[in-house]
C-alpha positions in Angstrom: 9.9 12.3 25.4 6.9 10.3 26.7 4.5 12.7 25.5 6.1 12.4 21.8 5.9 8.8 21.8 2.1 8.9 23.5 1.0 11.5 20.7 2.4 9.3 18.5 0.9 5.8 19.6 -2.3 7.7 19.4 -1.5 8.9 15.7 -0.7 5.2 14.6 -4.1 4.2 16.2 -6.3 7.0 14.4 -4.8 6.0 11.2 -5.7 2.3 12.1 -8.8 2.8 12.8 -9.5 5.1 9.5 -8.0 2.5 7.2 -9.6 0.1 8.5 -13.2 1.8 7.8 -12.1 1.5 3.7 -14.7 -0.2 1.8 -14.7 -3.3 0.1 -16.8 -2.4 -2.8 -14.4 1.0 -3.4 -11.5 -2.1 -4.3 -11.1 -3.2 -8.0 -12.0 -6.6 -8.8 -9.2 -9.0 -10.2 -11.1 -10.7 -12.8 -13.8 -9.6 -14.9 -15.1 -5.9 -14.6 -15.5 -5.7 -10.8 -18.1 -8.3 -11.0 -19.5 -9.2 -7.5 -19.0 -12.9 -6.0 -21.2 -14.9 -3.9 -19.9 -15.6 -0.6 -21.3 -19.7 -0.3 -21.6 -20.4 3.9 -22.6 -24.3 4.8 -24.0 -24.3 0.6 -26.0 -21.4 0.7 -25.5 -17.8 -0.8 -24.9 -15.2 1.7 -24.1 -12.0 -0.8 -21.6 -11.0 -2.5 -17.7 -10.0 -1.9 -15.5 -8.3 -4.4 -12.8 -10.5 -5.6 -9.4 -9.4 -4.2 -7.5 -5.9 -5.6 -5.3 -5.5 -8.0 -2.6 -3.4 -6.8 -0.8 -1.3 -9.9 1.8 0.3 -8.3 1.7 3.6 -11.0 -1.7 4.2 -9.6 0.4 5.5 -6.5 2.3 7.9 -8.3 0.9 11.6 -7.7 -0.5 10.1 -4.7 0.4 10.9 -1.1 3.2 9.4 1.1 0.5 8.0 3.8 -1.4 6.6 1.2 1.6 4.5 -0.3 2.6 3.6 3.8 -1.2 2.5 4.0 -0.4 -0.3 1.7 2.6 -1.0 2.0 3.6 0.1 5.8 6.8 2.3 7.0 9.8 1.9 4.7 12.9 -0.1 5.5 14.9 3.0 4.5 14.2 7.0 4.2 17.0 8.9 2.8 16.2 12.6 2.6 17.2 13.8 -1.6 16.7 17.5 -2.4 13.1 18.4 -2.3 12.0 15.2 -1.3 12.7 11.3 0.2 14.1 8.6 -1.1 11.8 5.4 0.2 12.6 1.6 0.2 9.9 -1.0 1.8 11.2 -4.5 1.8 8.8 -7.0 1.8 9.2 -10.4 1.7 11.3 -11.3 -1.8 9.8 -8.1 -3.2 11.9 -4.3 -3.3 10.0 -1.0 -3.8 11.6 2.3 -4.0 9.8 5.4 -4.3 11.4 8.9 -5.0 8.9 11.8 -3.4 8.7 15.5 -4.0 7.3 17.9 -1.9 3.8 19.9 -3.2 1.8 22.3 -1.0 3.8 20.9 1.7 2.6 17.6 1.2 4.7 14.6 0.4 3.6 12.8 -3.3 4.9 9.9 -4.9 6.9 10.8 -7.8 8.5 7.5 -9.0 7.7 4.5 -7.8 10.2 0.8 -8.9 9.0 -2.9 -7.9 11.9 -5.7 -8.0 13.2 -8.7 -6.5 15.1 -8.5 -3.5 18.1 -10.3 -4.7 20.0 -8.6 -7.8 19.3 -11.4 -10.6 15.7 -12.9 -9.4 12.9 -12.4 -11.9 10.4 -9.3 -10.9 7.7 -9.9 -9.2 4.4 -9.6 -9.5 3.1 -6.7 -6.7 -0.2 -8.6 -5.9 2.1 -11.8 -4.9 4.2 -9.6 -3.0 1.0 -8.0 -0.6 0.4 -11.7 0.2 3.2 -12.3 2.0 
């Protein structure tokens, strides 16, 4: 059992390490065409940084399971359905589900719901909900 649980401490921290490689320039801009922003340190300009993501959640769908767990982390609930999973990530006032399939033997995103966290809140906007 300590071998399982090394292997997978070691898994967790390779994935780490790889996501944390991504790119800031591969990220799409919030405002205005992906139009680069001048970082200003003690009133001079020091390059430029990409405005913040805008995360659309149907962009995930036909994407993998790791990539949806990359941004959101490891759901609250897995419920296995069939052919696929059943996926719920709580975070903060914000739901997710995700329904996955099975291709190729690989795990994609077939569906994919944002909403509150209590039944009768307004939904919420996904980009609020990463800031959490």
């Amino acid at each position: 059992m300590a071998g399982r649980a090394a292997s997978a401490y070691l898994m967790m921290a390779i994935g780490v390490t790889f996501g944390a490689c991504a790119s800031v320039q591969d990220l799409p801009s919030k405002e205005g065409g992906g139009e680069a922003v001048p970082v200003i340190i003690n009133g001079e300009a020091k390059g430029a940084v990409m405005d913040g993501p805008v995360i659309q959640l149907d962009d995930y769908r036909g994407q993998s399971r790791q990539r949806l767990e990359g941004l959101l982390g490891l759901p609250a609930l897995t419920r296995s359905e069939g052919k696929g999973n059943f996926l719920r990530f709580d975070i903060g006032e914000c739901r997710i589900w995700a329904a996955t399939r099975y291709e190729e033997g690989e795990e994609i995103i077939a569906t994919i719901k944002l909403g509150p966290s209590r039944q009768g809140d307004p939904e919420p906007d996904i980009n609020d909900c990463l800031q959490v």
